[in-house]
C-alpha distance (Angstrom), angle and dihedral (degrees) to the residues before:
residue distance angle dihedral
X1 . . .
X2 3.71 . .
X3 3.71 132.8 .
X4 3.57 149.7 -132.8
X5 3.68 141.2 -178.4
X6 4.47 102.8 -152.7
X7 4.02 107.5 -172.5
X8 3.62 112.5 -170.1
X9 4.24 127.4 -167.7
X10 3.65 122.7 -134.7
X11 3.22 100.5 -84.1
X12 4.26 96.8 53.2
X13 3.91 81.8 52.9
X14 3.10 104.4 92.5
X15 3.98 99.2 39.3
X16 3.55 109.3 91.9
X17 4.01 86.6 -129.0
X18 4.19 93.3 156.7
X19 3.82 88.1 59.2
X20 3.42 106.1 37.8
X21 4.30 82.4 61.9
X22 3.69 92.1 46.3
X23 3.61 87.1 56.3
X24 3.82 97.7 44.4
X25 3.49 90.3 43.0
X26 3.85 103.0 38.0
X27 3.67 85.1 -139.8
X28 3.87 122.4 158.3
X29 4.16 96.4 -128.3
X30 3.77 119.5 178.6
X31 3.61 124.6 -166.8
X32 3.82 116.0 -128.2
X33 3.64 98.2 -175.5
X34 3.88 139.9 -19.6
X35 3.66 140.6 -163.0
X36 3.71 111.0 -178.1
X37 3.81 135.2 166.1
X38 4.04 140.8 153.1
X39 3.42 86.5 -82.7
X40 3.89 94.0 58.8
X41 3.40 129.5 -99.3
X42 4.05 151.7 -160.1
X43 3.84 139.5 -87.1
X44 3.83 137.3 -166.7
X45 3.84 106.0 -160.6
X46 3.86 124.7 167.1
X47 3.90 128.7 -153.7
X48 3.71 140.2 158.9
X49 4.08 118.3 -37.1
X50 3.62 86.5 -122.0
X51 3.93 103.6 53.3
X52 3.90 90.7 57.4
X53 3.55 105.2 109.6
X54 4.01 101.1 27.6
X55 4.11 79.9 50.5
X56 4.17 100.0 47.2
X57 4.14 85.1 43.4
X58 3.61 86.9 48.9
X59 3.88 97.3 52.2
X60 4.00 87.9 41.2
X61 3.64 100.0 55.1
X62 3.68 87.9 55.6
X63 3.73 85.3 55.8
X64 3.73 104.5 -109.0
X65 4.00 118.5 135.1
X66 3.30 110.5 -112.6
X67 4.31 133.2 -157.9
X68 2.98 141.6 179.8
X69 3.62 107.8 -137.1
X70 4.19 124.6 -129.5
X71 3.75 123.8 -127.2
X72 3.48 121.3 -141.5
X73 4.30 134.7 -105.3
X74 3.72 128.0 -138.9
X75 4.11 110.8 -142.8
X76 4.13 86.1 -147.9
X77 4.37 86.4 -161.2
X78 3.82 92.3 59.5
X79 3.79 97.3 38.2
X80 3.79 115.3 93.4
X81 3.68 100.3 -172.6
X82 4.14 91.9 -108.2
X83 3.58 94.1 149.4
X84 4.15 101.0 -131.5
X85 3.98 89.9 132.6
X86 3.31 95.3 38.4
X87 4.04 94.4 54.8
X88 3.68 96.2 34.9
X89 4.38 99.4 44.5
X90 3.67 107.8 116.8
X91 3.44 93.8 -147.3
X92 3.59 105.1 37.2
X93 4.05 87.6 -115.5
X94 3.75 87.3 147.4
X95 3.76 139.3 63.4
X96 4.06 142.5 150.5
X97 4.08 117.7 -97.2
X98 3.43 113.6 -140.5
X99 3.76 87.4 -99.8
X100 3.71 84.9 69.1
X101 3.77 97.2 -114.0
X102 3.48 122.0 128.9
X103 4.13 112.3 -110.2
X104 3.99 122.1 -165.2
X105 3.79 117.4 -147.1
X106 4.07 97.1 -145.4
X107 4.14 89.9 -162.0
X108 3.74 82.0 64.7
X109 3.69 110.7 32.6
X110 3.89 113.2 94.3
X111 3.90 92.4 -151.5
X112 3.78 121.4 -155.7
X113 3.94 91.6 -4.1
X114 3.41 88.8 70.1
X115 4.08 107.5 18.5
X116 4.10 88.9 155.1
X117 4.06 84.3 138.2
X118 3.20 99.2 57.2
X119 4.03 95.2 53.6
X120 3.42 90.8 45.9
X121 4.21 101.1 41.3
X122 4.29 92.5 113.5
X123 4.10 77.3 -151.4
X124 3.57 105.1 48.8
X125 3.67 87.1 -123.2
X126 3.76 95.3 140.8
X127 3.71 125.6 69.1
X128 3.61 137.3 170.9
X129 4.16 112.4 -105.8
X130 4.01 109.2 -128.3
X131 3.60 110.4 -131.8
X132 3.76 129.0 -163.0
X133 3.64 115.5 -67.9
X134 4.06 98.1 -138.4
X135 3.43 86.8 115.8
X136 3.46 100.0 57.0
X137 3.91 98.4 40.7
X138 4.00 82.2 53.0
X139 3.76 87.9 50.4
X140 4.14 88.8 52.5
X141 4.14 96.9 48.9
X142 3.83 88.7 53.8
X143 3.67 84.2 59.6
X144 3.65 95.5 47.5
């Protein structure tokens, strides 16, 4: 499933933008988290692998700024196994093998929308992964 962080300004608020493409698009969208208010907002949403470019266009040409969000790495020699991430993960993306090492379940893991392991990792063991930054530079030459 792929992902995408929309964030819309106040004015895009109040357009129901999200289902108007799910409708277009007949494409089964689910909302991972949302934080919306009159001054605008964000969304995570996932959908099919396949719809992820005809889906980010979609939401861009209706002028919404569009992400893609970063997942998060585990430096295994400065973990310890303390359990921070694991107690504090929203989502319960993250859990301890039996080897003791901390494992990530990417389906799960909201990445850099969420990122409350890697602020609270006492070893600064976690880090966000940078991603390529296509869809930002598309994002800029709509504005231009």
């Amino acid at each position: 499933m792929a992902r995408i962080l929309i964030r819309v300004n106040e004015e895009q608020v109040a357009e129901p933008i999200a289902a108007q493409i799910i409708i277009e698009y007949k494409v089964p969208m689910v909302i991972l988290s949302a934080h919306i208010n009159n001054k605008g907002g964000e969304i995570l949403v996932e959908f099919p692998d396949d719809m992820e470019t005809k889906i980010a266009d979609a939401f861009r040409r209706r002028g919404v700024t569009v992400t893609i969000p970063k997942l998060i790495q585990v430096n295994t020699e400065k973990c310890f196994s303390c359990g921070t991430c694991i107690a504090l993960c929203p989502v319960e993306a993250i859990n301890i093998d039996k080897n003791d090492t901390v494992q990530f379940n990417k389906e799960k893991c909201l990445g850099n929308t969420c990122s409350i392991c890697v602020d609270a990792c006492p070893a600064r063991a976690i880090k966000s992964l940078k991603t390529n930054n296509n869809d930002r530079d598309q994002n800029r030459k709509k504005k231009t």
